[in-house]
Each structure stands twice: as structure tokens, then as C-alpha cells.
N, C-alpha and C positions, 0 to 999 in steps of 0.2 A: 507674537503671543497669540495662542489660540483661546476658544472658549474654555475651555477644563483649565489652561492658564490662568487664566482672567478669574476663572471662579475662586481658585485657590488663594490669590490677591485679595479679594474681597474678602475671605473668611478671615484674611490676617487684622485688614482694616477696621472691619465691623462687625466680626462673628457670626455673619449669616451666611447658611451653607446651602448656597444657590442649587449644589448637585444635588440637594433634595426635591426641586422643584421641577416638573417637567421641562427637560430641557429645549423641545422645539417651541413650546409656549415664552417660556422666561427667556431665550435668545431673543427672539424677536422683539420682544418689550424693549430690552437692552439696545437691541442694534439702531430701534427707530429711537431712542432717546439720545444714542448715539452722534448718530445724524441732526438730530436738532438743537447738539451742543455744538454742532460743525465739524466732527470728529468721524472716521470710517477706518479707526486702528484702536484696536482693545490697549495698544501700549499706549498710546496718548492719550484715551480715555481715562486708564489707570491712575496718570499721571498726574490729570485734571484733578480724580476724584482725592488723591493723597492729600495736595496742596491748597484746595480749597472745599471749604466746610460747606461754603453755600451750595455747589452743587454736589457733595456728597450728600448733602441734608437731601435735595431734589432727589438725587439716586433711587435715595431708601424710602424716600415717600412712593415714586410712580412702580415700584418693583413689589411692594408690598400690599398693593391693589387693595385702596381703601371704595370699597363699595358697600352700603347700608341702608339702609331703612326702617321706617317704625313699622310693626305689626308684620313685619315680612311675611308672606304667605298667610293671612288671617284665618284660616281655616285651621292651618296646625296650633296659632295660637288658642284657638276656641278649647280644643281640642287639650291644649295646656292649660288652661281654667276648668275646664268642667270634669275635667278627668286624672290629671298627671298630678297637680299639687293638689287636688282634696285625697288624692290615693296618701300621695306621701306624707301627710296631714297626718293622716289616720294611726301613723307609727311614729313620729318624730312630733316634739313639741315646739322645735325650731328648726328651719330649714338653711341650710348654706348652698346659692346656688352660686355657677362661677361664668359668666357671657367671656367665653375666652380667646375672640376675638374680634372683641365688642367696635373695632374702629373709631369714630367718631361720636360713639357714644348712642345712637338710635335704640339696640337690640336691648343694653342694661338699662336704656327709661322708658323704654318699653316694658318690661319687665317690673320695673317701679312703678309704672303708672296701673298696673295691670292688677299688683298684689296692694298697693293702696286701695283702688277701687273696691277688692275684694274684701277689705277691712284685716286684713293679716300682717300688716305690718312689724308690730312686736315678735312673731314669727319669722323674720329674715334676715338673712344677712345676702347681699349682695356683692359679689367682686366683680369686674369688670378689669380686662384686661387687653391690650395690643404692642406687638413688637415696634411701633411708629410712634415714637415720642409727640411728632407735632399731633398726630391724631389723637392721639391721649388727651393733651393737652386742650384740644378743640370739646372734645368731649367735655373737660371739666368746667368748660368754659358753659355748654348748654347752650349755644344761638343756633337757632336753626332758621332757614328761610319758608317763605308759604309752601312753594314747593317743596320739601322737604318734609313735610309734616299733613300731604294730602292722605295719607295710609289715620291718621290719627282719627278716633271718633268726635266730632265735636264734642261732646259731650266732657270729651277728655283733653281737648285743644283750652276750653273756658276754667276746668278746674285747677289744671296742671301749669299751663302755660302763659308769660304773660307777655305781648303784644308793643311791640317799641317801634314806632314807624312801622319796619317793611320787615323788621325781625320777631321772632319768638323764641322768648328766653325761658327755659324751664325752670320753675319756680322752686327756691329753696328745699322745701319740704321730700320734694322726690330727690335730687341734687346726693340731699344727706344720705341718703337710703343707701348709694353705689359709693363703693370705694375701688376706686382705680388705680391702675397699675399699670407699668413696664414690663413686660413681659415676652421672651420668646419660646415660642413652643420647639420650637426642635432644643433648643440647648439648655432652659429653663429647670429649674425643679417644679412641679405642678403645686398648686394649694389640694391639700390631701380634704379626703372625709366629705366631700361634695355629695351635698343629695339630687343633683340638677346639674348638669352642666350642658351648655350650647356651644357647641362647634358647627356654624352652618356657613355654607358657601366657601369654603376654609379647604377644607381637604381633597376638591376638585383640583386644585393648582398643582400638587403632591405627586410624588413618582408613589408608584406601588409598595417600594421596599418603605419609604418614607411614613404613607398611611399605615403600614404594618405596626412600628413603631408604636406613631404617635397613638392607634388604638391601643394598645398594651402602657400607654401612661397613663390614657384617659380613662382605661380599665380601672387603674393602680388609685386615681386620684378619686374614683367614687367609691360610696357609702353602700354599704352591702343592700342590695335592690335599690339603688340609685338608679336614676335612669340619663343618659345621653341623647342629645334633642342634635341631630342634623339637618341637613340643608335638604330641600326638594329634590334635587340629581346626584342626592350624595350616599344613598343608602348601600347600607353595611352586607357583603354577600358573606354568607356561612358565616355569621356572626358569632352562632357558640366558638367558633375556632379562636374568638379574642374573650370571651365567657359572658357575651351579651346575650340574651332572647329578644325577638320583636316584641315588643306591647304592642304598635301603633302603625304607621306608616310613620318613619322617621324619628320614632320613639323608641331606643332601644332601653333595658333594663341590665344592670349588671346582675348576673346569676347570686343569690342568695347561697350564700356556705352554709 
């Protein structure tokens, strides 16, 4: 069995369609998790992953590259506070935004901790989403370690967060704000009518025809001048060609009909 084998196998077992993902990146991930199951044949790996759940659970965890943080790049957040939601304010009396591939949960209490502050609350709706059950699942759960939470302002570690031993658990009130979900973007249908949506760090992994795609849903699933908030090395080239404009550095706007 080769890799384009192997992939095809997988799209049976669990729907993810690996040929979307750069292939010399996503091999390697593969072949060294391979190796540390004791395995150096795609057909006995296969066969691992049919028969037993627990490493097919490991599989879809380490291939699905849960990496996150609070306040990721603070300067785009600032930038999302002082600019992006008072714009969108301005037209809408409620906002829907969608962190749509939230991981472990940092970016949508991030996001919560940010429009609490801001006293807008009654103003939001929240969805948060990732194709990694356990990560979801962590996420709903809200423990974070010190490490984990060095991006947060104190200011917002004492109101938001509450303190258990060596853990920090985020406090009900922000919790309620995000609602989470299972969700895959390649094969998924999107939450439509989004005034905000964040895809960051996400579509570097992506083969080109892939990112084509997925812009033309995240098109589809925003709010006429909604805007789409990506990652630091992720910006959009010829964007009218998916019907965005820049607003911002990593801020794009879907074109107004």
C-alpha cells in the first residue's frame, strides 16, 4: 500500500480527506507516528488503526495539529477591539461570530473574555468549532495550565479565571457565552450569516486547490461585509478573486452586493 492508498483508507474509516492536506507535510507527520506505533508499512498501520479505537483516536488527534493560544498575535486582537467589532456594531444589533477552528478552546475565550470586557455581551453569539472531538471536548471542559494562559492580561486572568492548585479553570460566565461544536471543514456544511469568522493558523496545512475551496465557503457562510480574521502567514493573495477586500493586515471583508 502506498500513500494515495493509505489516504483513501482513511477517508473510508473517518472521513478526512488527507489529499487535502499538503502531502510532503502530512506524510511525514504519518510516517513518524508510524514509527512510534512500531509500524514501517501503511498496510499494518491500517490495520492497527481499523481494529483499535484507541490508536485511531491518537491518529486523528496528532494529524489534526492541535496548536492554540490566548490572545494569539495581540496586536491583531487590538486591532479586533478598537476597529473590527465597533465597525460591525455600527450595522448589526447582534453579532454571530464563528472561531472555526477553535481547538482546545483558547481563540473562542479569547474572544469571550474580550467582548465581556468590552460590555457587549447581549450582543453575541458565539460558536466555536474543531474536527478533534477530544479537543472539543477539552475546550468544554475550560482547564488551562499557567503556561497556557501567559498571553492573558492579568487583569483578565483575576476576573475570568479561577485558580485550583496548578490549574486555571475558566469561570462559568465566559463558558456559557461559546457554544461548541464537531465540526469538519472540508466535508462539513458551514454555520451561515456569520458576521466574524476566524480561520487562523488552519489553512497553511492546505494544498492550494483545498484553500480555493474552503475560501468560497467561508465566502458563502459570511454576512454581506462580514469580515474573515486569519493567521499571521496566512494572508489571502488576489482576494477579490474569492469576493473579499483587505480592510486590515489579516482582516479581510466579504464584498457588500
Amino acid at each position: 500500500m502506498n500513500y494515495n492508498e493509505f489516504t483513501i483508507e482513511i477517508k473510508k474509516i473517518c472521513n478526512i480527506d488527507l489529499s487535502s492536506y499538503k502531502e510532503k507535510q502530512m506524510k511525514r507527520r504519518i510516517e513518524s507516528l508510524m514509527k512510534r506505533n512500531g509500524h514501517d508499512s501503511y498496510n499494518t498501520y491500517i490495520e492497527l488503526l481499523k481494529n483499535s479505537k484507541q490508536h485511531l483516536n491518537e491518529f486523528l488527534n496528532y494529524i489534526t495539529i492541535n496548536v492554540s493560544e490566548f490572545f494569539r498575535n495581540p496586536a491583531q486582537w487590538l486591532v479586533l477591539e478598537q476597529e473590527i467589532i465597533p465597525e460591525l456594531l455600527k450595522n448589526k444589533s447582534k453579532l454571530k461570530i464563528w472561531s472555526s477552528a477553535c481547538s482546545t478552546g483558547e481563540e473562542p475565550y479569547s474572544l469571550a473574555m474580550l467582548l465581556h470586557k468590552m460590555m457587549i455581551t447581549n450582543k453575541i453569539e458565539i460558536i466555536a468549532s474543531d474536527i478533534d472531538k477530544d479537543a472539543v471536548e477539552k475546550a468544554k471542559q475550560g482547564i488551562y495550565t499557567a503556561k497556557a494562559i501567559a498571553n492573558v492580561p492579568g487583569e483578565m486572568v483575576r476576573a475570568y479565571f479561577i485558580k485550583e492548585k496548578d490549574d486555571y479553570i475558566i469561570k462559568d460566565q465566559i463558558k456559557k457565552m461559546v457554544d461548541f461544536r464537531i465540526l469538519n471543514l472540508l466535508e462539513d456544511k458551514f454555520p451561515n450569516d456569520c458576521d466574524l469568522i476566524l480561520c487562523r493558523n488552519v489553512m497553511i496545512y492546505f494544498t492550494e486547490d483545498t484553500k480555493e475551496k474552503l475560501y468560497k465557503k467561508f465566502y458563502n457562510a459570511l454576512s454581506n461585509g462580514g469580515i474573515f480574521f486569519v493567521g499571521s502567514t496566512e494572508q489571502i493573495l488576489m482576494p477579490h478573486k474569492y469576493g473579499f477586500i483587505n480592510r486590515k493586515s489579516f482582516f479581510y471583508q466579504r464584498i457588500i452586493d
